[in-house]
MARVEX-472773 format. One line per 8 residues: number of its first residue (from 1); their letters; for each residue x, y, z of N, C-alpha, C, O. Coordinates in pm, 1 decimal, padded with zeros to 6 digits. Example, Ala and Ser with C-alpha at 12.3 -4.5 7.8 and 13.67 -1.06 7.14 Angstrom:
1 = as = 01319.0,-00569.0,00780.0,01230.0,-00450.0,00780.0,01320.0,-00330.0,00780.0,01423.6,-00331.9,00846.5; 01285.0,-00225.0,00708.0,01367.0,-00106.0,00714.0,01290.0,00003.0,00787.0,01340.9,00113.8,00803.9
END
This chain:
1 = xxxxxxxx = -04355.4,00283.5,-02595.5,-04339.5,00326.0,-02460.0,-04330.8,00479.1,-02455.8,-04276.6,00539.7,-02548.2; -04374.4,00531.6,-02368.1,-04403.6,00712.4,-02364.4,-04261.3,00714.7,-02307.7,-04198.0,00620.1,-02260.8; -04214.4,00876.6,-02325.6,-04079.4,00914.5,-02301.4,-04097.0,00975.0,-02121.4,-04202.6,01011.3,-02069.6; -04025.2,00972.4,-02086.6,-04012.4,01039.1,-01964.7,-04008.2,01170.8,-01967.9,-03943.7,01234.8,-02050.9; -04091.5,01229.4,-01858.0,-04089.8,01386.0,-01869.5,-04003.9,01426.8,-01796.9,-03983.5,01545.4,-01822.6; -03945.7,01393.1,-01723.6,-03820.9,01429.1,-01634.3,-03691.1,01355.0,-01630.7,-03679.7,01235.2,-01605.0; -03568.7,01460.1,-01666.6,-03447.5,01355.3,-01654.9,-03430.9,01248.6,-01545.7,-03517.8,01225.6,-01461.7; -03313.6,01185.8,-01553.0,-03236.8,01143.0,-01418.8,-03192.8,01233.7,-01338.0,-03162.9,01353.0,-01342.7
9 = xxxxxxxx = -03196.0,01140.9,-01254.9,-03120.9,01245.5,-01193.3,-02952.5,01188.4,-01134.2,-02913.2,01083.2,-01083.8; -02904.3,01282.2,-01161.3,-02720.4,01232.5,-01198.4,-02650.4,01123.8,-01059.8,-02652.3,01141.1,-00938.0; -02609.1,01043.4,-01120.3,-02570.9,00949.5,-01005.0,-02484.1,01021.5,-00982.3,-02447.9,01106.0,-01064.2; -02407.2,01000.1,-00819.2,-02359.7,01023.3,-00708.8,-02203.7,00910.7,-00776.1,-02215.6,00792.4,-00808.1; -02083.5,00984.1,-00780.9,-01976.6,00966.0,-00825.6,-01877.9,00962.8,-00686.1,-01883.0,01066.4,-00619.7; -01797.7,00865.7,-00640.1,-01728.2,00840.7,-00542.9,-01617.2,00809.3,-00600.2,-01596.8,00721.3,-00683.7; -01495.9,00934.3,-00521.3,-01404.9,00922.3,-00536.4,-01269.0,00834.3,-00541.0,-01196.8,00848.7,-00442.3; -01249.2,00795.2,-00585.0,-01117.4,00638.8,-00600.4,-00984.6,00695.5,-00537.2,-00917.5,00790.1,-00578.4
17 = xxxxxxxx = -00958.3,00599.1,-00405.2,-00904.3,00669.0,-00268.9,-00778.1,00534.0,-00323.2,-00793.3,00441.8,-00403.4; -00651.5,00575.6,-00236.3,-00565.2,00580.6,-00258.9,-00569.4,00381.4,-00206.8,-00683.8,00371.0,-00162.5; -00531.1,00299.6,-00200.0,-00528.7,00181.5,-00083.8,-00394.1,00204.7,-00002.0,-00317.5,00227.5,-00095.7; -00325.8,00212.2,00099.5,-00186.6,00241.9,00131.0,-00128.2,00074.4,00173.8,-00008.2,00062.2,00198.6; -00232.0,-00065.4,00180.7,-00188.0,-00218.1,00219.7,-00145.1,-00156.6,00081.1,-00049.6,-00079.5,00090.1; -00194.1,-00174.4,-00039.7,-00119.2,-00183.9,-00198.8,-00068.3,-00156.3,-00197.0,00018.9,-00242.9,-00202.1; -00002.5,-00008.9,-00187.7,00108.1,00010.8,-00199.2,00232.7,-00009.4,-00134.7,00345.2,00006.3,-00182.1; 00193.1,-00053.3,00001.6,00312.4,-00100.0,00071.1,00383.5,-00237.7,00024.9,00501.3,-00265.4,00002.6
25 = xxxxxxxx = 00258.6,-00315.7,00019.3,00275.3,-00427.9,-00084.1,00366.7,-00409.5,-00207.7,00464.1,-00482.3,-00226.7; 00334.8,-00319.3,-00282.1,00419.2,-00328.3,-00406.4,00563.6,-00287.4,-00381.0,00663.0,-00321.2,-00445.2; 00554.1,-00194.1,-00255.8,00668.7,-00110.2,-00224.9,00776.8,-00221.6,-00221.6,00870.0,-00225.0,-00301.9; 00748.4,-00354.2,-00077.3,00781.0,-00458.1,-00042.2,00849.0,-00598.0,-00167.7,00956.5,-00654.8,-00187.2; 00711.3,-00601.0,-00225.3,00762.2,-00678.9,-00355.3,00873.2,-00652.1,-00436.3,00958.1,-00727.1,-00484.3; 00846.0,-00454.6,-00446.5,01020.6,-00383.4,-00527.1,01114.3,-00388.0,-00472.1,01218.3,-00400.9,-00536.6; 01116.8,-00381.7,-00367.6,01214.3,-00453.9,-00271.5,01265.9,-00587.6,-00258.9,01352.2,-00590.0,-00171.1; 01247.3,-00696.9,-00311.1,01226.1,-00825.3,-00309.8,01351.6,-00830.2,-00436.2,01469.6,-00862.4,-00422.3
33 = xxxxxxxx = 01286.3,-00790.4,-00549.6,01345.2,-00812.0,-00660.2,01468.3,-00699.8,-00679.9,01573.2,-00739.5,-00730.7; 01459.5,-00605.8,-00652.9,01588.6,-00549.3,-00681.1,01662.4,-00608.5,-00593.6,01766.4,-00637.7,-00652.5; 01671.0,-00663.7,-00421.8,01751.2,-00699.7,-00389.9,01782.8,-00833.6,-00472.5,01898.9,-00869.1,-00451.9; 01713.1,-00918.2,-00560.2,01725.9,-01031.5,-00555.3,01849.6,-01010.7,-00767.7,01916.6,-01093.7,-00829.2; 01819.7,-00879.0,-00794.1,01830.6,-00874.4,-00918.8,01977.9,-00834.9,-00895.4,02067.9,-00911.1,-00930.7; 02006.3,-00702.7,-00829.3,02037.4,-00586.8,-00846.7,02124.8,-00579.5,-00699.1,02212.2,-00493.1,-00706.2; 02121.5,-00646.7,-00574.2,02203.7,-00687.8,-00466.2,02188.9,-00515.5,-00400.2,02281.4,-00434.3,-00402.5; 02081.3,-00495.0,-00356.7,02031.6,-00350.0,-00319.6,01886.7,-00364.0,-00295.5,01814.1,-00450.9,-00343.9
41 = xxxxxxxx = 01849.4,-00260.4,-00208.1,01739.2,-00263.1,-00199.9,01623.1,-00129.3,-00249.4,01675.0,-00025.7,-00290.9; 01541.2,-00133.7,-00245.9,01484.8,-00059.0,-00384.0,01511.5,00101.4,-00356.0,01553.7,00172.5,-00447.2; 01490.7,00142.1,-00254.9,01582.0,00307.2,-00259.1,01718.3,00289.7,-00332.0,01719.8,00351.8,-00438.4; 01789.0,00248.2,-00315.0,01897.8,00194.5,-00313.2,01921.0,00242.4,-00467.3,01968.8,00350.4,-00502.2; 01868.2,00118.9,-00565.3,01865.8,00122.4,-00704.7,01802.1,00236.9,-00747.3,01848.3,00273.6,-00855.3; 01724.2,00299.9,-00710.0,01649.9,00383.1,-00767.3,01771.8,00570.5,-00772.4,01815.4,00639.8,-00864.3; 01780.6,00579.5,-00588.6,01898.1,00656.3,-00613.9,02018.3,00688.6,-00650.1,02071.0,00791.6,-00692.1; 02084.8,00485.5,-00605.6,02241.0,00509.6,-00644.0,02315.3,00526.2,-00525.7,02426.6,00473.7,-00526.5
49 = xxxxxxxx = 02277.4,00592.4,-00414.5,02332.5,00661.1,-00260.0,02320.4,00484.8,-00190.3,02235.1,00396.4,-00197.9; 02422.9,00494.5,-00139.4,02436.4,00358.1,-00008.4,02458.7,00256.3,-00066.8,02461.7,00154.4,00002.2; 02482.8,00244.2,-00215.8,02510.2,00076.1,-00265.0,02658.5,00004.9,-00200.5,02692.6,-00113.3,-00205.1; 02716.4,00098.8,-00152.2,02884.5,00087.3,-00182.6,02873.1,00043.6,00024.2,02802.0,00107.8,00101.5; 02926.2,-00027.3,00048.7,02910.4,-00046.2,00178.8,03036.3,00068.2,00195.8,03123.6,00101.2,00115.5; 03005.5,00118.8,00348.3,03095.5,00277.2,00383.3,03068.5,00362.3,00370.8,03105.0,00447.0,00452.3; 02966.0,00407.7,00233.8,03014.5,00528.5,00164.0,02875.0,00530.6,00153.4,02824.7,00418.2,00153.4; 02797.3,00624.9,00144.4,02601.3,00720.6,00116.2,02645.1,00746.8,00005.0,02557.3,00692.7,-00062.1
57 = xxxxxxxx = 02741.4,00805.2,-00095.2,02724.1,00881.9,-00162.5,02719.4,00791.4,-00333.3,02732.8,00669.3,-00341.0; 02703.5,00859.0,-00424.4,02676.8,00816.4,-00530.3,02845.6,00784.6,-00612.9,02901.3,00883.5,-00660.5; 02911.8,00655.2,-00623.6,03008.6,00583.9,-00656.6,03013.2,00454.0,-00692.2,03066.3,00363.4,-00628.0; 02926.4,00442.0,-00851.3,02928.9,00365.5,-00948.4,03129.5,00254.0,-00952.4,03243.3,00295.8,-00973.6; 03080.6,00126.0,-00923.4,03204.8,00045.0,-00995.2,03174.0,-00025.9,-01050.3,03054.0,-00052.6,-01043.8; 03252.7,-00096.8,-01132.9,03237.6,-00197.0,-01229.2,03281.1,-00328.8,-01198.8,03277.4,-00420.8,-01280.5; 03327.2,-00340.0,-01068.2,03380.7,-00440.6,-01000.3,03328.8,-00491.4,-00890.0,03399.2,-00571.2,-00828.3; 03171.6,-00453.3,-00829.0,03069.1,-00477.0,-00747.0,02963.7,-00553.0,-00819.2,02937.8,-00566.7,-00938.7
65 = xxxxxxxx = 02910.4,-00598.5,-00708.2,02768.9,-00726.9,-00764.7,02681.3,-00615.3,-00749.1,02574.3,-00632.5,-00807.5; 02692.7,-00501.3,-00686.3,02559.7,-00426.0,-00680.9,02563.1,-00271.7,-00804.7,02650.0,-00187.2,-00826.5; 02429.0,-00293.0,-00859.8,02402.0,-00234.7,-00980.2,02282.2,-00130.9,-00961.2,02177.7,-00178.4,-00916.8; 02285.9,00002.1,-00989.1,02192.5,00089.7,-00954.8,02135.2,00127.2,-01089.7,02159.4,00084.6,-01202.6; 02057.5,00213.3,-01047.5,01942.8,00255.3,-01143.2,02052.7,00352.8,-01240.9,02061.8,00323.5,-01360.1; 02144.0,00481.8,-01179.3,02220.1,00560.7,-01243.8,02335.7,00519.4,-01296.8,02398.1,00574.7,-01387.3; 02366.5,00411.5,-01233.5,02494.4,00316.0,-01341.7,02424.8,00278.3,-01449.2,02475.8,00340.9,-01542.1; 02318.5,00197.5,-01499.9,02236.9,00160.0,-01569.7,02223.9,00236.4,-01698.2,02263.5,00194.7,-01807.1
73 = xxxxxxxx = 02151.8,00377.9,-01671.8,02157.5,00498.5,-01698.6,02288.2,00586.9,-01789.6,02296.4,00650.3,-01894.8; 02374.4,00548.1,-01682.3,02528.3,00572.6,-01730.8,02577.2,00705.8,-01693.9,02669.8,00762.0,-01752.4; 02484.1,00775.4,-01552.6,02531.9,00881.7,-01503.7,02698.9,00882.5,-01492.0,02740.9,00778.1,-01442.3; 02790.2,00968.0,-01523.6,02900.2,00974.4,-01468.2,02971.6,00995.4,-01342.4,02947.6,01113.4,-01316.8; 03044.4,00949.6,-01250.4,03036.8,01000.7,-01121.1,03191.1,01117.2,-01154.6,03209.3,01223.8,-01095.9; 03254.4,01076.5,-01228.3,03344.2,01181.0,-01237.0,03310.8,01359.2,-01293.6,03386.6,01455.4,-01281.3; 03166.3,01355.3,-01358.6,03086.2,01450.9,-01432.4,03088.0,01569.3,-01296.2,03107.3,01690.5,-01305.5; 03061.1,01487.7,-01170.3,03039.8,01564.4,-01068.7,03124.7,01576.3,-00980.8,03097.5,01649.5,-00885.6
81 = xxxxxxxx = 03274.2,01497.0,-00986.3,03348.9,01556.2,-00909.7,03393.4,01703.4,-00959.5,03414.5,01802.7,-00890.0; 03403.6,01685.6,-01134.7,03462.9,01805.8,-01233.2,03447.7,01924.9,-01141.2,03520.0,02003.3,-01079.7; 03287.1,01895.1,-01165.8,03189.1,02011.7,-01190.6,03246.4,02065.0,-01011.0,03253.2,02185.7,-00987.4; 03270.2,01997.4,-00938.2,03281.7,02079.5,-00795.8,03440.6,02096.3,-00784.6,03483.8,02121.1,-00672.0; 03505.6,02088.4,-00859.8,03660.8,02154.4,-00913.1,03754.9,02024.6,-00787.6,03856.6,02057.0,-00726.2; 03698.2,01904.8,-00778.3,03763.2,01822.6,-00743.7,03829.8,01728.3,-00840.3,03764.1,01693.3,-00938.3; 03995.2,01667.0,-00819.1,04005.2,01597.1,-00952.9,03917.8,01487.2,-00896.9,03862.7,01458.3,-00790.7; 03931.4,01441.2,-01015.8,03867.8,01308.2,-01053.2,04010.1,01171.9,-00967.4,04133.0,01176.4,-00962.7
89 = xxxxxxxx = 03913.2,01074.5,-00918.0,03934.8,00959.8,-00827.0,03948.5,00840.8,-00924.1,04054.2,00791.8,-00963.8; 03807.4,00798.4,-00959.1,03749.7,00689.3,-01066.5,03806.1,00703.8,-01192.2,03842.3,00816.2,-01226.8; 03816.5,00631.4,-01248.9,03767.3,00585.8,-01376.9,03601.1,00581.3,-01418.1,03531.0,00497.2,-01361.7; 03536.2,00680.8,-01525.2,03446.5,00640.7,-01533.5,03320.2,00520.6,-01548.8,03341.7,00411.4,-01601.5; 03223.4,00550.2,-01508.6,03140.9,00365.3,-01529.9,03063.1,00410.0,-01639.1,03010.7,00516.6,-01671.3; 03074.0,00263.5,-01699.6,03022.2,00209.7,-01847.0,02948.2,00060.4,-01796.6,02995.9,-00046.5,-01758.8; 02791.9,00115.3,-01818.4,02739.8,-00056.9,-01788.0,02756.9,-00171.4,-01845.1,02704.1,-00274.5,-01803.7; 02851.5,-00163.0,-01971.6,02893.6,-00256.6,-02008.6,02959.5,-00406.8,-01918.8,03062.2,-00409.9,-01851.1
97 = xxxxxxxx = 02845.3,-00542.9,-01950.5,02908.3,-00627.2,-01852.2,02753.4,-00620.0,-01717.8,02710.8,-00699.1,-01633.6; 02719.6,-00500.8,-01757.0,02572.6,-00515.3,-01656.1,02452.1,-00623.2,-01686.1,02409.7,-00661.4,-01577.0; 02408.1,-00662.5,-01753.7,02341.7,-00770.8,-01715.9,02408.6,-00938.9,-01738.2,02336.2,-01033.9,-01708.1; 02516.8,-00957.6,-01779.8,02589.7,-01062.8,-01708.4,02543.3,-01054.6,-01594.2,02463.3,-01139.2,-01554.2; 02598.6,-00912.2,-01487.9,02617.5,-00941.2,-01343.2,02486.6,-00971.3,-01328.5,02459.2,-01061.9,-01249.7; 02345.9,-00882.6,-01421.5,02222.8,-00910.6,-01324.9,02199.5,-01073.3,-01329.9,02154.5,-01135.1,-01233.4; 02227.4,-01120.7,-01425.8,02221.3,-01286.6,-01406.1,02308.1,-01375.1,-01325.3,02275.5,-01485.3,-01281.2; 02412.5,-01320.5,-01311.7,02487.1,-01355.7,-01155.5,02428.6,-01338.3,-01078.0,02424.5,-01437.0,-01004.6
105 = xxxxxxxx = 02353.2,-01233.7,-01034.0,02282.7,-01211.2,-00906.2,02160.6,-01289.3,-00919.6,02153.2,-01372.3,-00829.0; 02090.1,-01291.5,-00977.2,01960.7,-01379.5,-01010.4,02000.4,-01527.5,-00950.0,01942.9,-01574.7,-00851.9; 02124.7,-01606.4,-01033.4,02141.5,-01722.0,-00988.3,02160.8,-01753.8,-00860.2,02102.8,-01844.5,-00800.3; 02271.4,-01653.8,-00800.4,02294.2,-01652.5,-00665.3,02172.2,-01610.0,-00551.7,02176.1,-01649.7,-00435.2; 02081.7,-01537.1,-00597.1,01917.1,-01492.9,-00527.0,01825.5,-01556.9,-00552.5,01723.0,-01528.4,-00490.5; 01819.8,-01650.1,-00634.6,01726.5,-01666.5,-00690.0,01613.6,-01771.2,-00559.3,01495.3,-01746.6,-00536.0; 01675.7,-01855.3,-00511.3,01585.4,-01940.7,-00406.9,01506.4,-01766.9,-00304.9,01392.6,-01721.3,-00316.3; 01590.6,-01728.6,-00240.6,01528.2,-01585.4,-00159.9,01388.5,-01518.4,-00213.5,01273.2,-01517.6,-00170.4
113 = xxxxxxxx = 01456.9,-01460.0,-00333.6,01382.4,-01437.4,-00417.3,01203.9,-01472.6,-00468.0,01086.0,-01437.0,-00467.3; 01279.1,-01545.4,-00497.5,01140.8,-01672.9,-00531.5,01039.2,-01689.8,-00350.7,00918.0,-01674.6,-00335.0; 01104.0,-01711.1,-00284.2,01046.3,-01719.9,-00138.2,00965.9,-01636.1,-00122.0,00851.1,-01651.7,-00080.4; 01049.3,-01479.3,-00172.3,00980.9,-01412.4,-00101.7,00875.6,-01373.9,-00167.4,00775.3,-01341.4,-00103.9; 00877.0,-01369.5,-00314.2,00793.7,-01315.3,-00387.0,00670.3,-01408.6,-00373.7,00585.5,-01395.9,-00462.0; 00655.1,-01469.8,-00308.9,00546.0,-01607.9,-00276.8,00472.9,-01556.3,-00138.4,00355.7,-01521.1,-00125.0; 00560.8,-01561.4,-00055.3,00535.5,-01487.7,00061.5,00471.3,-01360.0,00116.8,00382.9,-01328.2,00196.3; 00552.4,-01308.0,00041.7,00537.2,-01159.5,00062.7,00345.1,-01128.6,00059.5,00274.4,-01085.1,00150.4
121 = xxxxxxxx = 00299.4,-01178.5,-00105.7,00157.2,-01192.4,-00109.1,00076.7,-01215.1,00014.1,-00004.3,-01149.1,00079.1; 00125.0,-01323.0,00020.9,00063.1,-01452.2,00149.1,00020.7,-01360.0,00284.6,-00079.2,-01352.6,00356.2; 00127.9,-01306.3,00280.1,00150.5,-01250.0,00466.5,00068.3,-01115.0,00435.3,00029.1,-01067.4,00541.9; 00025.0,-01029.2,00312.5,-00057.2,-00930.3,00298.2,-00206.3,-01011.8,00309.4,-00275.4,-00949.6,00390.1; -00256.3,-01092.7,00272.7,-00343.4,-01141.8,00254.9,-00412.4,-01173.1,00377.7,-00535.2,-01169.8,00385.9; -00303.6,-01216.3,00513.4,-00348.1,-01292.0,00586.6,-00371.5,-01179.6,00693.5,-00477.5,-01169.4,00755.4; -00263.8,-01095.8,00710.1,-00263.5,-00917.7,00755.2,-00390.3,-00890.3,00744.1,-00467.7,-00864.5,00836.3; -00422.3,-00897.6,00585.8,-00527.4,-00837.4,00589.8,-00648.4,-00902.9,00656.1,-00719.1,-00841.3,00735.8
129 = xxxxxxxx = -00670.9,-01036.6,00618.8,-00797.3,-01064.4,00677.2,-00807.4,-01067.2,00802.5,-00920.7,-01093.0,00843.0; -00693.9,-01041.9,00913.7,-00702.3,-01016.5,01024.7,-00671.9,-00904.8,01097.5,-00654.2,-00882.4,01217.3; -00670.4,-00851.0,01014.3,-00685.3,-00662.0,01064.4,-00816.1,-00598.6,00977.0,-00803.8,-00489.6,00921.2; -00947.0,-00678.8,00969.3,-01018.8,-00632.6,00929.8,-01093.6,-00508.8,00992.7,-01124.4,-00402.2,00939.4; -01113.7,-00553.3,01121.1,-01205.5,-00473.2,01209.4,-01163.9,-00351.3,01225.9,-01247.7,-00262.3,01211.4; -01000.2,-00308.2,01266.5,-00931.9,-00189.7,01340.6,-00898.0,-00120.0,01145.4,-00843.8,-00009.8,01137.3; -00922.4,-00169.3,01057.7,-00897.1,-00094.9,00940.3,-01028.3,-00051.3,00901.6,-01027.4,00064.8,00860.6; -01158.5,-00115.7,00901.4,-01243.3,-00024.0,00853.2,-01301.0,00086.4,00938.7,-01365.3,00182.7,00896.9
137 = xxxxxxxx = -01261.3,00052.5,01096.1,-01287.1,00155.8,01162.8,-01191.8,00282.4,01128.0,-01239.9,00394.7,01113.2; -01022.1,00250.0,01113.3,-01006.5,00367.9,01069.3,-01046.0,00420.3,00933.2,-01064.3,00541.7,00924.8; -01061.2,00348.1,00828.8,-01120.0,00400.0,00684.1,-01252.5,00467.2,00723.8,-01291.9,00543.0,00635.1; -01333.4,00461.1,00832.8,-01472.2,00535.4,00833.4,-01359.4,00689.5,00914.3,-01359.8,00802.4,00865.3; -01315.2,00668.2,00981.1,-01221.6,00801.5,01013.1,-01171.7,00878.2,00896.2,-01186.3,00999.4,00880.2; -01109.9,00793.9,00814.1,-01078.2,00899.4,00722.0,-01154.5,00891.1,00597.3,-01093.7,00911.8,00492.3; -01276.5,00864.1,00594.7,-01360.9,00879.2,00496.0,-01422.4,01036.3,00596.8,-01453.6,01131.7,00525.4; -01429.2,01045.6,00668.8,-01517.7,01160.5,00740.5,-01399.0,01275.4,00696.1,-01434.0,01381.1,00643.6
145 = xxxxxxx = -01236.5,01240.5,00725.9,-01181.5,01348.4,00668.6,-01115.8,01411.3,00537.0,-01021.3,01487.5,00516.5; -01228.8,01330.5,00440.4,-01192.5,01327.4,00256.2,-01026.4,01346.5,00238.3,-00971.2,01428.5,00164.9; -00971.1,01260.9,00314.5,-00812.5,01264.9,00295.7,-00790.1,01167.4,00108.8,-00694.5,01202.5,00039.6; -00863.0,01083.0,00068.6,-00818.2,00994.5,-00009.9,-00780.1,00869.4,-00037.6,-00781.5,00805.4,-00142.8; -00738.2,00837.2,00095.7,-00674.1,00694.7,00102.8,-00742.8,00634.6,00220.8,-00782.4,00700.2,00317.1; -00758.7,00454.5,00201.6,-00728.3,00407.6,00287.0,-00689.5,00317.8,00321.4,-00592.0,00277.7,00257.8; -00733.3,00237.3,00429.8,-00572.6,00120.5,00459.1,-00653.1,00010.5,00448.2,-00605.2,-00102.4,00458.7
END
């Protein structure tokens, strides 16, 4: 076979845009399970702020069903009263005894849990196939404004 006298010419490469249903989806699902693990919901675990009913601020116990990401971790909460020349309140937290509780919580979540993580899919799926029309009209909107994502 004779060689070609002229290259290709370079295919046309399209950029891989963000989906924002996925990620809300996953957002939703992390939500599912930390509440179902962890008796919080996924900001929640991740920061540490609002586990404590009353209180926003970051105050690890060892005597709550709810378990954060920085207890886990083993941030100190007394590290930071020091440091702002307040005495110390607590006793420090030691996760020791932490996944006992996460299996307490599991048993006690676990039907929810399970529901939702079944669900949750379901109701994206069905979202989706019925918000077909008003989503690709906006994805041609923001394909015109190379934002990245779409829905």
């Amino acid at each position: 076979m004779a060689r070609r006298k002229s290259s290709k010419k370079p295919r046309r490469k399209t950029q891989k845009k963000l989906n924002l249903l996925g990620v809300a989806e996953s957002v939703v699902i992390a939500n599912v399970v930390t509440e179902g693990l962890f008796n919080c919901n996924a900001i929640q675990f991740v920061t540490g702020k609002g586990a404590t009913v009353g209180y926003d601020g970051y105050m690890p116990r060892n005597t709550d069903a709810v378990i954060t990401l920085p207890e886990l971790l083993g941030f100190d909460y007394n590290r930071y009263q020091n440091a702002s020349g307040m005495d110390p309140v607590m006793a420090p937290f030691t996760s020791k005894g932490a996944m006992a509780q996460i299996k307490l919580n599991a048993k006690a979540n676990l039907f929810p849990m399970l529901g939702g993580l079944i669900a949750v899919p379901i109701a994206f799926r069905v979202g989706t196939k019925l918000t077909t029309k008003p989503r690709a009209t906006m994805n041609k909107m923001l394909d015109y404004t190379k934002v990245g994502v779409k829905v």
